[in-house]
py3Dmol code that shows the C-alpha trace and the ligand (Angstrom):
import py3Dmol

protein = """\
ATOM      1  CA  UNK A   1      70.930 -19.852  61.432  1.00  0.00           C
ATOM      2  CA  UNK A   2      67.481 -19.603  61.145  1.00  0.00           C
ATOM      3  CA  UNK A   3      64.479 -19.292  59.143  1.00  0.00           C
ATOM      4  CA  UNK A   4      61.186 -17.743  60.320  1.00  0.00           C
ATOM      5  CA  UNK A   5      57.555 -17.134  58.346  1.00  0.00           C
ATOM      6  CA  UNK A   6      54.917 -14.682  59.347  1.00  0.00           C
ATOM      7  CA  UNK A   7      52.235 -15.170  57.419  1.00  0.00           C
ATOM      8  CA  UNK A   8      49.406 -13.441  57.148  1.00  0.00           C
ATOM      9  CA  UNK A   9      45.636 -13.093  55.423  1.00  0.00           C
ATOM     10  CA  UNK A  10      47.224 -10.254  53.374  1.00  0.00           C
ATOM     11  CA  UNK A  11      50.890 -10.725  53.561  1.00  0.00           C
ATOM     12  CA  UNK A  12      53.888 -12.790  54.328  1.00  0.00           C
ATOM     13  CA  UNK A  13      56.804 -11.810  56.031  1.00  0.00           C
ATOM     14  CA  UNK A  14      60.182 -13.632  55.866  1.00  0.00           C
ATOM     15  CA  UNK A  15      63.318 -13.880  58.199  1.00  0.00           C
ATOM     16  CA  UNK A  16      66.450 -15.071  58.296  1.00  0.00           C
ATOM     17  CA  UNK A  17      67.815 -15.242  61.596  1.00  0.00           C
ATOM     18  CA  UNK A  18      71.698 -15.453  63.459  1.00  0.00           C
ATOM     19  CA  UNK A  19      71.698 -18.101  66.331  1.00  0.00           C
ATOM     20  CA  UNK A  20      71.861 -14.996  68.271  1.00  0.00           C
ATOM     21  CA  UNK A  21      68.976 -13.810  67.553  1.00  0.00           C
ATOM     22  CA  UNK A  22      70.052 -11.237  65.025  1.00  0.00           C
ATOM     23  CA  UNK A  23      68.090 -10.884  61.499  1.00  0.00           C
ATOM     24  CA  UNK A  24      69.854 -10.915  58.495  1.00  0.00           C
ATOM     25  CA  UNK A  25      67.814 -10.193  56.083  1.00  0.00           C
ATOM     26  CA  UNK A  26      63.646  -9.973  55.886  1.00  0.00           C
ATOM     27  CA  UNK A  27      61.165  -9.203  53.309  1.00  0.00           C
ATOM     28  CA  UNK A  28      57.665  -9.070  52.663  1.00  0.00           C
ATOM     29  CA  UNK A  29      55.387 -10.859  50.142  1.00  0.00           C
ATOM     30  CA  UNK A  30      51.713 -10.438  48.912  1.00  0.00           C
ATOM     31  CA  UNK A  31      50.116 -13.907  50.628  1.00  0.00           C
ATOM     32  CA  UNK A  32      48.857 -16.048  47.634  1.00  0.00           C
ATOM     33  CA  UNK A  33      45.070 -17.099  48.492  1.00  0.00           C
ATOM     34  CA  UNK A  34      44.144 -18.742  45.152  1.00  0.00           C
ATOM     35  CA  UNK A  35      45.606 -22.141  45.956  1.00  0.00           C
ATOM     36  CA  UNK A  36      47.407 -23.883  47.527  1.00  0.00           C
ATOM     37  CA  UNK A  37      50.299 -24.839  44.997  1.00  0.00           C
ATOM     38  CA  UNK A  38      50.992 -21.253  44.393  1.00  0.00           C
ATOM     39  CA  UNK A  39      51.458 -20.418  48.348  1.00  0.00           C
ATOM     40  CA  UNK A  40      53.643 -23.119  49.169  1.00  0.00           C
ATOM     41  CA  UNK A  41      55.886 -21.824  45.681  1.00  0.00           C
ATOM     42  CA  UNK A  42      56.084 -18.564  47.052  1.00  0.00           C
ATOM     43  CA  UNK A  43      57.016 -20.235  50.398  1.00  0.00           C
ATOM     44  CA  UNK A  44      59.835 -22.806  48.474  1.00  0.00           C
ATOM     45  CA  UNK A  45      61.011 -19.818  46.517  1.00  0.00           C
ATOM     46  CA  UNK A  46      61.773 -17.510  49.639  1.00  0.00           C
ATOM     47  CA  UNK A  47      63.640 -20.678  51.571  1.00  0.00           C
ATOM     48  CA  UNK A  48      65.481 -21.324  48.070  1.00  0.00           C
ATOM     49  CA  UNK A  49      66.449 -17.567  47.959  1.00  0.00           C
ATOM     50  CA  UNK A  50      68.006 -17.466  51.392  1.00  0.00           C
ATOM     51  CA  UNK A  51      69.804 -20.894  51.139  1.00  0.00           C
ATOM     52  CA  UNK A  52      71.811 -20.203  48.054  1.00  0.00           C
ATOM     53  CA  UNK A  53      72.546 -16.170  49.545  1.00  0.00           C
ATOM     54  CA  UNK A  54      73.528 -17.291  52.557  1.00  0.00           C
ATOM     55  CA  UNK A  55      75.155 -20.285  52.051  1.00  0.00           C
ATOM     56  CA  UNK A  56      78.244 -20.483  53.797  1.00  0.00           C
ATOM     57  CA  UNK A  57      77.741 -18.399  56.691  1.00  0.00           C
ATOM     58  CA  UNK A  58      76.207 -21.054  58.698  1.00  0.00           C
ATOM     59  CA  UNK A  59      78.157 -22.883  61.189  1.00  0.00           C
ATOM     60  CA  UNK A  60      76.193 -25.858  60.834  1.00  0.00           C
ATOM     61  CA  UNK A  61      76.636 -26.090  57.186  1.00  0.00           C
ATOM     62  CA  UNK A  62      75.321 -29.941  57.052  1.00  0.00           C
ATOM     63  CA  UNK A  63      72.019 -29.326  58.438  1.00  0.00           C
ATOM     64  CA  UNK A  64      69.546 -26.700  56.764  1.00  0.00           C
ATOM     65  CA  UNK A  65      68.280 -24.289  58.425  1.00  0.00           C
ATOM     66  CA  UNK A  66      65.000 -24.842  60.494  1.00  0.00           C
ATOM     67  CA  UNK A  67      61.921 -22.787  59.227  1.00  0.00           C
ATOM     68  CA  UNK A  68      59.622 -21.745  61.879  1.00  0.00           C
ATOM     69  CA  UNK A  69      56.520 -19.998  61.165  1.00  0.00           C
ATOM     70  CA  UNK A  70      53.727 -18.015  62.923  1.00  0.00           C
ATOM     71  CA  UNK A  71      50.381 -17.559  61.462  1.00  0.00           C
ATOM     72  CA  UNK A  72      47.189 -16.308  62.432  1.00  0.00           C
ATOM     73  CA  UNK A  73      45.046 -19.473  63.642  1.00  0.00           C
ATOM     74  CA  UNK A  74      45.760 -23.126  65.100  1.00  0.00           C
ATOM     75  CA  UNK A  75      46.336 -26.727  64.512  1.00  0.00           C
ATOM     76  CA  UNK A  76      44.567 -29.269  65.637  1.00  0.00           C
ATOM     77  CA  UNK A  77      46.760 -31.580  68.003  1.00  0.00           C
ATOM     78  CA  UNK A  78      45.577 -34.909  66.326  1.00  0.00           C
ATOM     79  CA  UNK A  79      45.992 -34.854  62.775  1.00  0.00           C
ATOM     80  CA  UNK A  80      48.119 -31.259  62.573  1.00  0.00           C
ATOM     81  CA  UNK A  81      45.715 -29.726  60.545  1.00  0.00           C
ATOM     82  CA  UNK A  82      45.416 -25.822  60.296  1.00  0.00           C
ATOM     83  CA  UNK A  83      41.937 -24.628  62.115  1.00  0.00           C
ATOM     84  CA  UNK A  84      40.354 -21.149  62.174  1.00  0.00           C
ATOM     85  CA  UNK A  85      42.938 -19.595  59.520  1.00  0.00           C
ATOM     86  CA  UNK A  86      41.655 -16.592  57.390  1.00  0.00           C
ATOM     87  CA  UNK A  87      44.119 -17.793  54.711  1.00  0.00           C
ATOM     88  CA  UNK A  88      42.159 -20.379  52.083  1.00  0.00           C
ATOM     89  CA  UNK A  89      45.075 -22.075  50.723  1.00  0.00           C
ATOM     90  CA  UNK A  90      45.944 -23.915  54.524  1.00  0.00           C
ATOM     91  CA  UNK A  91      43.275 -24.774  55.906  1.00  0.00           C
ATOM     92  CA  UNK A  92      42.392 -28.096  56.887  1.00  0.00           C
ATOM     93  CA  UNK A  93      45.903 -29.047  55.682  1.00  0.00           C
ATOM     94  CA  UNK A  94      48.602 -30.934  57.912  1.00  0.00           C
ATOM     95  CA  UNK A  95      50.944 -28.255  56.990  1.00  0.00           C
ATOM     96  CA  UNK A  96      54.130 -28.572  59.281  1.00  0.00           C
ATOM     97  CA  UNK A  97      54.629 -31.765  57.725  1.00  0.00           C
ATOM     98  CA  UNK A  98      53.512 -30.726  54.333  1.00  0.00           C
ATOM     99  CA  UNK A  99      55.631 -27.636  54.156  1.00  0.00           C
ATOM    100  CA  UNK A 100      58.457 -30.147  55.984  1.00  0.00           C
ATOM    101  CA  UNK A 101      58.692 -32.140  53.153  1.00  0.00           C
ATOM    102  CA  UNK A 102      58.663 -29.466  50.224  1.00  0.00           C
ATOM    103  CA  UNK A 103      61.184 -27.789  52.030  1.00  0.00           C
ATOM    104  CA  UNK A 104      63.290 -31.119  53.426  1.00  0.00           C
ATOM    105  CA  UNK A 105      64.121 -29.316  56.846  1.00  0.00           C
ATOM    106  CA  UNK A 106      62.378 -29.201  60.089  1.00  0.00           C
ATOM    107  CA  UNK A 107      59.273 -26.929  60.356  1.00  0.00           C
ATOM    108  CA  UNK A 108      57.646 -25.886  63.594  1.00  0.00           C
ATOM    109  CA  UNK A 109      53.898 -23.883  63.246  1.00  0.00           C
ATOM    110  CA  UNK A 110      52.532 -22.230  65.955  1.00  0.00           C
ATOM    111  CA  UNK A 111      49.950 -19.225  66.684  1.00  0.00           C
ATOM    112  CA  UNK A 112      50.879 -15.583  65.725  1.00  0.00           C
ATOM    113  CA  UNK A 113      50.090 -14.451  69.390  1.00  0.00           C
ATOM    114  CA  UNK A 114      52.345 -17.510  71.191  1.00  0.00           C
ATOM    115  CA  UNK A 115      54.852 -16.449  68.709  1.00  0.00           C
ATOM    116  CA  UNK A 116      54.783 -12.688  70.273  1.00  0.00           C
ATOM    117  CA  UNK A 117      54.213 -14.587  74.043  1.00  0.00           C
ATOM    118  CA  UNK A 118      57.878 -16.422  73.109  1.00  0.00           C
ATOM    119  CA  UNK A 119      59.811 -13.873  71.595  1.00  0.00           C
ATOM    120  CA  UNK A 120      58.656 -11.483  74.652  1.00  0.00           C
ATOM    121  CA  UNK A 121      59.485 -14.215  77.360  1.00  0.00           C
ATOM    122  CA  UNK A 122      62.995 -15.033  75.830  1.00  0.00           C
ATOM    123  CA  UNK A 123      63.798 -11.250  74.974  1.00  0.00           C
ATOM    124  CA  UNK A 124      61.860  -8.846  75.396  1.00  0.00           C
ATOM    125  CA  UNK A 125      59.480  -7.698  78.238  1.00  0.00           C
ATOM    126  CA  UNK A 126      59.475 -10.992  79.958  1.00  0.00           C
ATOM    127  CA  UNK A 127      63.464 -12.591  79.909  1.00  0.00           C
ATOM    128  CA  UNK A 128      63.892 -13.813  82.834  1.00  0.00           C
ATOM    129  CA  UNK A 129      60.639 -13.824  83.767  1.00  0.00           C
ATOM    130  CA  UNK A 130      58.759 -17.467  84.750  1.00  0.00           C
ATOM    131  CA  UNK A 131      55.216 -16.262  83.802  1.00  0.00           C
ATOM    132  CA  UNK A 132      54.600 -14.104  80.399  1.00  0.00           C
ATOM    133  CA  UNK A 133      50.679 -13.764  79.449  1.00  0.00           C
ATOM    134  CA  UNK A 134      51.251 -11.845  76.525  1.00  0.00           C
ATOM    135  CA  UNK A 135      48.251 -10.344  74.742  1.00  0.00           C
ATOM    136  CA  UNK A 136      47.658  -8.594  71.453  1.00  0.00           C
ATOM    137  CA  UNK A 137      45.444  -5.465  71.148  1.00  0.00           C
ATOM    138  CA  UNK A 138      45.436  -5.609  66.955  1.00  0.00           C
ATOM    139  CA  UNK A 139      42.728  -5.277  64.922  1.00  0.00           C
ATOM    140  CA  UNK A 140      41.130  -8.066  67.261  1.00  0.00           C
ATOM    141  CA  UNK A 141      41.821  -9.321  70.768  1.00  0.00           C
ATOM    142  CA  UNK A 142      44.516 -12.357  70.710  1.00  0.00           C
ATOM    143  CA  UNK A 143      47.034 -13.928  73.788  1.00  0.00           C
ATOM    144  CA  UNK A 144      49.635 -15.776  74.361  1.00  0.00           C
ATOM    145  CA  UNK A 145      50.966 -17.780  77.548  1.00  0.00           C
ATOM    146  CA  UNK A 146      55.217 -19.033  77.975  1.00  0.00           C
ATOM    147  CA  UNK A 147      55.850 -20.595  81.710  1.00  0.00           C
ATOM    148  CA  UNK A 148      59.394 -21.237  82.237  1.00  0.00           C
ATOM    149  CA  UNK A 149      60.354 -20.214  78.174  1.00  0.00           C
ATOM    150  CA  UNK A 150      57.746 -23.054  77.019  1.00  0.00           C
ATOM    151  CA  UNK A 151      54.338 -22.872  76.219  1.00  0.00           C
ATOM    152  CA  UNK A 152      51.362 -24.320  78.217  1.00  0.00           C
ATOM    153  CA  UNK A 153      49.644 -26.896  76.560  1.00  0.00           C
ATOM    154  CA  UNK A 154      46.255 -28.230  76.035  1.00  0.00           C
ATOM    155  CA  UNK A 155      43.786 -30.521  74.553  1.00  0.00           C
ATOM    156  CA  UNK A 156      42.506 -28.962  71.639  1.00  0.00           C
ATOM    157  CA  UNK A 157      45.088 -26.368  70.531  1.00  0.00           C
ATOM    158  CA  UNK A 158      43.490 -23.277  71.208  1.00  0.00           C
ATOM    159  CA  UNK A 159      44.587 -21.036  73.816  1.00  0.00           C
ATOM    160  CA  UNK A 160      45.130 -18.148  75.359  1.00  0.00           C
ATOM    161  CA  UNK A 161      41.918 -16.466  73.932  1.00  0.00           C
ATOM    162  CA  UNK A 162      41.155 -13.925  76.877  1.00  0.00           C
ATOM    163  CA  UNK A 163      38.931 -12.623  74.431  1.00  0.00           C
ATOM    164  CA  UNK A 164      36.283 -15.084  74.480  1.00  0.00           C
ATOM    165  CA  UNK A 165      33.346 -16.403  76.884  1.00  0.00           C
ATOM    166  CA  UNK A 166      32.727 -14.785  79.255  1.00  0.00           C
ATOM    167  CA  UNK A 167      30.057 -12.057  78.597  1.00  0.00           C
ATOM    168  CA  UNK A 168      30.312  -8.680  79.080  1.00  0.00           C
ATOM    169  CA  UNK A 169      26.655  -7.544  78.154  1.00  0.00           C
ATOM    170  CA  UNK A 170      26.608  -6.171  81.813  1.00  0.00           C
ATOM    171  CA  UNK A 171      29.290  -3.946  81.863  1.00  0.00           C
ATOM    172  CA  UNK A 172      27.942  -2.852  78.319  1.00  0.00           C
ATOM    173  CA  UNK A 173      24.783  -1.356  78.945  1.00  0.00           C
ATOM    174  CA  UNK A 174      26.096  -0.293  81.685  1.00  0.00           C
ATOM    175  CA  UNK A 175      27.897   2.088  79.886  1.00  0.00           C
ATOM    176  CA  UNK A 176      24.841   2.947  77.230  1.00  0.00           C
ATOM    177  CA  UNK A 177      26.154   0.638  74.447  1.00  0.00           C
ATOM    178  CA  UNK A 178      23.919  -2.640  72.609  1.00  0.00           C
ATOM    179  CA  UNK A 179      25.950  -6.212  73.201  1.00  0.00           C
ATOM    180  CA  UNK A 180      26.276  -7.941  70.044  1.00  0.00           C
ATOM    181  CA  UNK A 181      26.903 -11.666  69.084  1.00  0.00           C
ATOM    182  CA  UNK A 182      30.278 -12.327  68.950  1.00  0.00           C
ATOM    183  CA  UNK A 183      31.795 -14.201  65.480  1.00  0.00           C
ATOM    184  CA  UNK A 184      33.075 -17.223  67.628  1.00  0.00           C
ATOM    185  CA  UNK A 185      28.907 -17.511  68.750  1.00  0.00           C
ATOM    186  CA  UNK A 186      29.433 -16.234  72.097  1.00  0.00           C
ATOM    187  CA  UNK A 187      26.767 -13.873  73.239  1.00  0.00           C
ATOM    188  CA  UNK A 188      28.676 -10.842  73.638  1.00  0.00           C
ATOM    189  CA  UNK A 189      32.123 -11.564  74.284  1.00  0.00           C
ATOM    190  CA  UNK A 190      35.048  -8.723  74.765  1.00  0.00           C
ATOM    191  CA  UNK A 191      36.720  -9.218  71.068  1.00  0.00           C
ATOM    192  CA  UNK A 192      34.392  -6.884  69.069  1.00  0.00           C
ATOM    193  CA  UNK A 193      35.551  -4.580  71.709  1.00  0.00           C
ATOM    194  CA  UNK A 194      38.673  -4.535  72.713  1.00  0.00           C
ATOM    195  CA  UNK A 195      41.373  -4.044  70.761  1.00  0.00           C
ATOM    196  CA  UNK A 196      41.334  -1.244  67.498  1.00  0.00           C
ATOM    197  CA  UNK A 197      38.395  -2.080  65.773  1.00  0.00           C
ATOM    198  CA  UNK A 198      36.207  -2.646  69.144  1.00  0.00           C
ATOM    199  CA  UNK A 199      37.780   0.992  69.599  1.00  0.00           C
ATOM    200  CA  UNK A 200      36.244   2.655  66.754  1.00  0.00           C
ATOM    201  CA  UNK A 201      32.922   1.004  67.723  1.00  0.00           C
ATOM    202  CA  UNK A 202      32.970   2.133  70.842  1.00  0.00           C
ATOM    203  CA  UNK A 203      33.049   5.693  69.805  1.00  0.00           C
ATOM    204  CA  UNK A 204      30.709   4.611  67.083  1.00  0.00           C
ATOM    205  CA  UNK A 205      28.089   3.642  69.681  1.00  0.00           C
ATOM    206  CA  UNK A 206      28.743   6.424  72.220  1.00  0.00           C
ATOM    207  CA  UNK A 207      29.138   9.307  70.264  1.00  0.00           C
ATOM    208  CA  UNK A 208      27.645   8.253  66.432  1.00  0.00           C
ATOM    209  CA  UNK A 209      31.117   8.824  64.849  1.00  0.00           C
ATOM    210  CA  UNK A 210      32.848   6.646  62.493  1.00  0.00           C
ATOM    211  CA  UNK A 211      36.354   7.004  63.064  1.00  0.00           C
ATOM    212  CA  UNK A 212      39.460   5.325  62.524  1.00  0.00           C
ATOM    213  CA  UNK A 213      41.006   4.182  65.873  1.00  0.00           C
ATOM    214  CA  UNK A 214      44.323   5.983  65.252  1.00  0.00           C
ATOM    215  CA  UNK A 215      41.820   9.294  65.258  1.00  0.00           C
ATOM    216  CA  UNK A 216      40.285   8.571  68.219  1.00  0.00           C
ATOM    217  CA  UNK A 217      43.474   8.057  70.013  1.00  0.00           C
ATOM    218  CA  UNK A 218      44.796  10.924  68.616  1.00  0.00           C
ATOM    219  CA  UNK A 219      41.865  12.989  69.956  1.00  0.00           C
ATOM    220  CA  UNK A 220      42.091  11.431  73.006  1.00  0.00           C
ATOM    221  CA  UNK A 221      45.842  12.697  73.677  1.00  0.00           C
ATOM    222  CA  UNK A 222      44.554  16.210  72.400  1.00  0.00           C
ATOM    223  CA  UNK A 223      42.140  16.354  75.173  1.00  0.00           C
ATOM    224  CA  UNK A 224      38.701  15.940  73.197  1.00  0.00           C
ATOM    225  CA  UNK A 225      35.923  14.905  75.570  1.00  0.00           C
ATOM    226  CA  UNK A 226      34.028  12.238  73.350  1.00  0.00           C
ATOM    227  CA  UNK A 227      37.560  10.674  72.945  1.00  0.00           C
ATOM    228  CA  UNK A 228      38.109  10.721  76.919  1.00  0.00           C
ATOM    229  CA  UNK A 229      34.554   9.173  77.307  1.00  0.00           C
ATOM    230  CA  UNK A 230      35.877   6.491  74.828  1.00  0.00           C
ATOM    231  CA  UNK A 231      38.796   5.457  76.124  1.00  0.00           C
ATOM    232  CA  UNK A 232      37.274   5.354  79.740  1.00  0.00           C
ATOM    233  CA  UNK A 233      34.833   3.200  78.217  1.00  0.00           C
ATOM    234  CA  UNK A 234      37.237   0.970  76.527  1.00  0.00           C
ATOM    235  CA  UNK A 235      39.896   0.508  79.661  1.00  0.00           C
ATOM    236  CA  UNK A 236      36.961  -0.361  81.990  1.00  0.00           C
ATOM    237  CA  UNK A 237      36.317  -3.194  79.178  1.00  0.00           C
ATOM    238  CA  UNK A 238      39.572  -4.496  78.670  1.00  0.00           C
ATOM    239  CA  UNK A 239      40.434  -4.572  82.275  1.00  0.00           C
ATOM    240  CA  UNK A 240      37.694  -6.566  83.562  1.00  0.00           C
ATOM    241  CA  UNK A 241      38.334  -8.699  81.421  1.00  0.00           C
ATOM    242  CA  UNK A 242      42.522  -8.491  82.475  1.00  0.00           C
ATOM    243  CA  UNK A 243      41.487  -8.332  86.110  1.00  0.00           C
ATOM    244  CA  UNK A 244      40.028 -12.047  86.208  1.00  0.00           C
ATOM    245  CA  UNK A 245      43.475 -13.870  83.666  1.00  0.00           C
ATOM    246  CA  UNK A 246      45.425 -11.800  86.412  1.00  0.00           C
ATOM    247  CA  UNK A 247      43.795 -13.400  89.259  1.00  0.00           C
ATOM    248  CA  UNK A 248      44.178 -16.656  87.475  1.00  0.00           C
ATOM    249  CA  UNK A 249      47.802 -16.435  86.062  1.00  0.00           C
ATOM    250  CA  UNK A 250      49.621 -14.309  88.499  1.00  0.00           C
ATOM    251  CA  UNK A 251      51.679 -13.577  85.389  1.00  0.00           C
ATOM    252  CA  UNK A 252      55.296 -11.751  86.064  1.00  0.00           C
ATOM    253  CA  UNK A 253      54.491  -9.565  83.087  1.00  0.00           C
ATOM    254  CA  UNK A 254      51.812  -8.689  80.485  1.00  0.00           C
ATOM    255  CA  UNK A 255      53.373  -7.249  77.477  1.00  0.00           C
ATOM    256  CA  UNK A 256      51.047  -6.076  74.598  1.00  0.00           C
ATOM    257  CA  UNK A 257      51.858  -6.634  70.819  1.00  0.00           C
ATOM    258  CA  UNK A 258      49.630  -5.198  68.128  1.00  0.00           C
ATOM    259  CA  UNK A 259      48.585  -1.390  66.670  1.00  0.00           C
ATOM    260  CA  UNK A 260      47.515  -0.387  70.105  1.00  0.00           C
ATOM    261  CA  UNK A 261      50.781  -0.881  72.035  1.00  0.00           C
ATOM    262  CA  UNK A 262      52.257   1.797  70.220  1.00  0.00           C
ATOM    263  CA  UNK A 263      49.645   3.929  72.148  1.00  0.00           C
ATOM    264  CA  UNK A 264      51.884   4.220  75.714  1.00  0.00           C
ATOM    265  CA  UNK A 265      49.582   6.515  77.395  1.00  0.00           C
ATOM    266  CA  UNK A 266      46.287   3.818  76.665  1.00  0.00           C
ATOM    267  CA  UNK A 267      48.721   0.940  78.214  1.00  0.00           C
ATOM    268  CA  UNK A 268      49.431   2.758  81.296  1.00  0.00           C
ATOM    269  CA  UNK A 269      45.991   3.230  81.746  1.00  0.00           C
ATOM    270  CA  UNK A 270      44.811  -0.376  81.154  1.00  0.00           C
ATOM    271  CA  UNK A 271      47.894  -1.113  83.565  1.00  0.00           C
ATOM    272  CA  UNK A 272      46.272   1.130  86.218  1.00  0.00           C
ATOM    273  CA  UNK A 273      43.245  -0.055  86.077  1.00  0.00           C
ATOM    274  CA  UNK A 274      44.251  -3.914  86.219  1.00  0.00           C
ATOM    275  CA  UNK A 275      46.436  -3.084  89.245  1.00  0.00           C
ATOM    276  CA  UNK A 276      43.896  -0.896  91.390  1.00  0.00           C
ATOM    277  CA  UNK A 277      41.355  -4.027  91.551  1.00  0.00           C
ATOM    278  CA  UNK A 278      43.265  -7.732  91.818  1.00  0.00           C
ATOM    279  CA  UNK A 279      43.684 -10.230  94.860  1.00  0.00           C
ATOM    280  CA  UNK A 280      47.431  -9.746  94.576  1.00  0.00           C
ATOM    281  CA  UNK A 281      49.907  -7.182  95.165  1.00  0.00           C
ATOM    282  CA  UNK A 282      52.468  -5.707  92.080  1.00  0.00           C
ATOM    283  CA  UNK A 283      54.515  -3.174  93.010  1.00  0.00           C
ATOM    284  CA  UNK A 284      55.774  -3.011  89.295  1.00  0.00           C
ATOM    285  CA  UNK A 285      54.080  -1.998  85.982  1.00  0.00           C
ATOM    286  CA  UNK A 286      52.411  -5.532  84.774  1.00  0.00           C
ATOM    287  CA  UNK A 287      50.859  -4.556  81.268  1.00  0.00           C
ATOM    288  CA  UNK A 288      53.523  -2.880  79.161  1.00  0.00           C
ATOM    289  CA  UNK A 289      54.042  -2.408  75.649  1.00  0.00           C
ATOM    290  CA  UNK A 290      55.873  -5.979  74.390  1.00  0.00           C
ATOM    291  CA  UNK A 291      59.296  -4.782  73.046  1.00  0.00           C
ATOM    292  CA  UNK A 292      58.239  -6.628  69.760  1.00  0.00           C
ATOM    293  CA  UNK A 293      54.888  -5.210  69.547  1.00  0.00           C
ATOM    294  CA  UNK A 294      55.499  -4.808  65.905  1.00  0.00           C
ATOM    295  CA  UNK A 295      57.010  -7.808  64.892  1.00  0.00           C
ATOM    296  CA  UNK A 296      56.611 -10.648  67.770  1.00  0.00           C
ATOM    297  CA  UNK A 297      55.233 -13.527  65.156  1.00  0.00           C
ATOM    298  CA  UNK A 298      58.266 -13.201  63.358  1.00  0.00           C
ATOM    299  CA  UNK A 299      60.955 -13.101  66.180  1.00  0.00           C
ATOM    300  CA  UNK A 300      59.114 -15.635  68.192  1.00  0.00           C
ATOM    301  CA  UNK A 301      58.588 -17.518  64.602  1.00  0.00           C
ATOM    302  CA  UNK A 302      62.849 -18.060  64.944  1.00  0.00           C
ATOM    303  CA  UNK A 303      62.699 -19.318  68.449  1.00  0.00           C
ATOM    304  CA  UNK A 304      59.986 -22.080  67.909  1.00  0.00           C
ATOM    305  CA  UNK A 305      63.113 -24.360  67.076  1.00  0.00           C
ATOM    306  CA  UNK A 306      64.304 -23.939  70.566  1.00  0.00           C
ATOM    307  CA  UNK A 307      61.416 -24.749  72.627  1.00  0.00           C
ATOM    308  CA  UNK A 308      59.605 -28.352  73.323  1.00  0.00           C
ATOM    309  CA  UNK A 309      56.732 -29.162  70.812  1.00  0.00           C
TER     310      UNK A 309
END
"""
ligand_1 = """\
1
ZN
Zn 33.703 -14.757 71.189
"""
view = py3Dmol.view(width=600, height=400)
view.addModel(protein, "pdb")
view.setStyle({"model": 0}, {"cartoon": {"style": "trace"}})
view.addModel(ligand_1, "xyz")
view.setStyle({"model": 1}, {"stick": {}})
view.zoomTo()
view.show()
């Protein structure tokens, strides 16, 4: 058995998980962001709750079960501490060992969208797959990267962020719209524009309508022509962008977690246009909607246990 955290800058989700796979039981919380004492209760209180409910049904009654938990941000490889979290109460703090000795059980931590990347590589889009860049088209742009069921490693703890550097102020005015600074100080990086939000200002900037994204892509599937401008707009964005982590990965499979995924239609597009204009050859669908687009922190959250730190 297993125990998996999503948390989140608004809410925390909870799993308990069969060796399987299989969840047991989940439920969400409000994420506390006054301090610190009162999220890691609310963290204690949810491991407490599941230990005493499901006591018993665990064949390896002498050793708790593992927590592993996803969260929106990193750690920094030296001293473990969380970096670039939007939830107050963590950051800065060393919290896989801090939340490993409140709880008294092994804790694994790891980025929301290499949570997704795992749970996609070892079952969903990508099992049996050697190379899964998985990539989340949420509110922002995020990604993920599992070679061989194991994630590739680096020197600072960041990764996978597609979203960021290079800059697309070309392709931009190309098609009419202003760059603008990116928040990681970039000058005018893909993120603001590529996933739901960069959506909505895309049509913001074209047409000089404020809409939600799930509007636009509504209007888009209805056949409105400031919508088809839109999206035309925002798959030549994302692409581009695709094209050149393509040319670099050669990745078996790109699944896509986050609101967006749900829109099939937008994903075959993106897939179209990624495949029509890369040095090598897939005869098979390569960007897909993840099987977990939903819910990939917390299922890849429960297999962090089973993969080398
Ligand atoms: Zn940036």
């Amino acid at each position: 058995m297993k125990y998996a955290f999503d948390i989140g800058g608004t809410k925390i989700e909870f799993g308990v998980f069969d060796d399987q796979g299989g969840i047991l039981h989940r439920q969400k919380v409000a994420t506390p962001l006054e301090n610190r004492d009162d999220f890691t209760s609310v963290i204690a209180g949810l491991v407490a709750e599941a230990d005493a409910r499901f006591a018993g049904c665990d064949a390896d009654a002498d050793t708790p079960p593992p927590v592993g938990i996803s969260f929106a941000g990193g750690l920094d490889p030296e001293t473990g501490a969380v970096i670039s979290a939007n939830i107050p109460p963590i950051k800065g703090w060393p919290m896989t060992r801090g939340l490993g000795d409140i709880l008294k059980r092994a804790v694994r931590v790891e980025n929301d969208a290499d949570c997704f990347a795992l749970a996609e590589a070892r079952l969903g889009a990508g099992t049996g797959k050697r190379t899964v860049f998985a990539i989340i088209l949420g509110t922002g742009v995020g990604g993920g990267i599992v070679v061989d069921g194991q994630f590739i490693g680096g020197r600072s703890g960041i990764r996978g962020e597609w979203g960021h550097g290079n800059d697309i102020s070309g392709p931009l005015m190309r098609h009419g719209i202003k760059p603008r600074q990116c928040g990681c100080g970039g000058a005018s990086c893909l993120d603001p524009w590529g996933a739901a939000r960069g959506l909505e200002r895309i049509h913001s900037a074209l047409h000089g309508k404020d809409l939600p994204s799930q509007d636009i892509t509504a209007a888009w599937r209805a056949g409105n022509g400031d919508a088809l401008k839109t999206i035309d707009v925002f798959v030549d964005l994302v692409a581009g962008q695709l094209r050149l982590m393509v040319n670099v990965l050669d990745p078996d499979i790109v699944p896509v977690g986050g609101g967006l995924a749900a829109e099939q239609g937008l994903i075959a597009r993106i897939d179209a246009a990624v495949r029509a204009n890369v040095l090598g050859r897939y005869d098979h669908a390569l960007v897909v909607p993840g099987q977990f687009f939903a819910d990939g922190g917390l299922r890849g959250a429960a297999l962090l246990h089973d993969v080398p730190a």
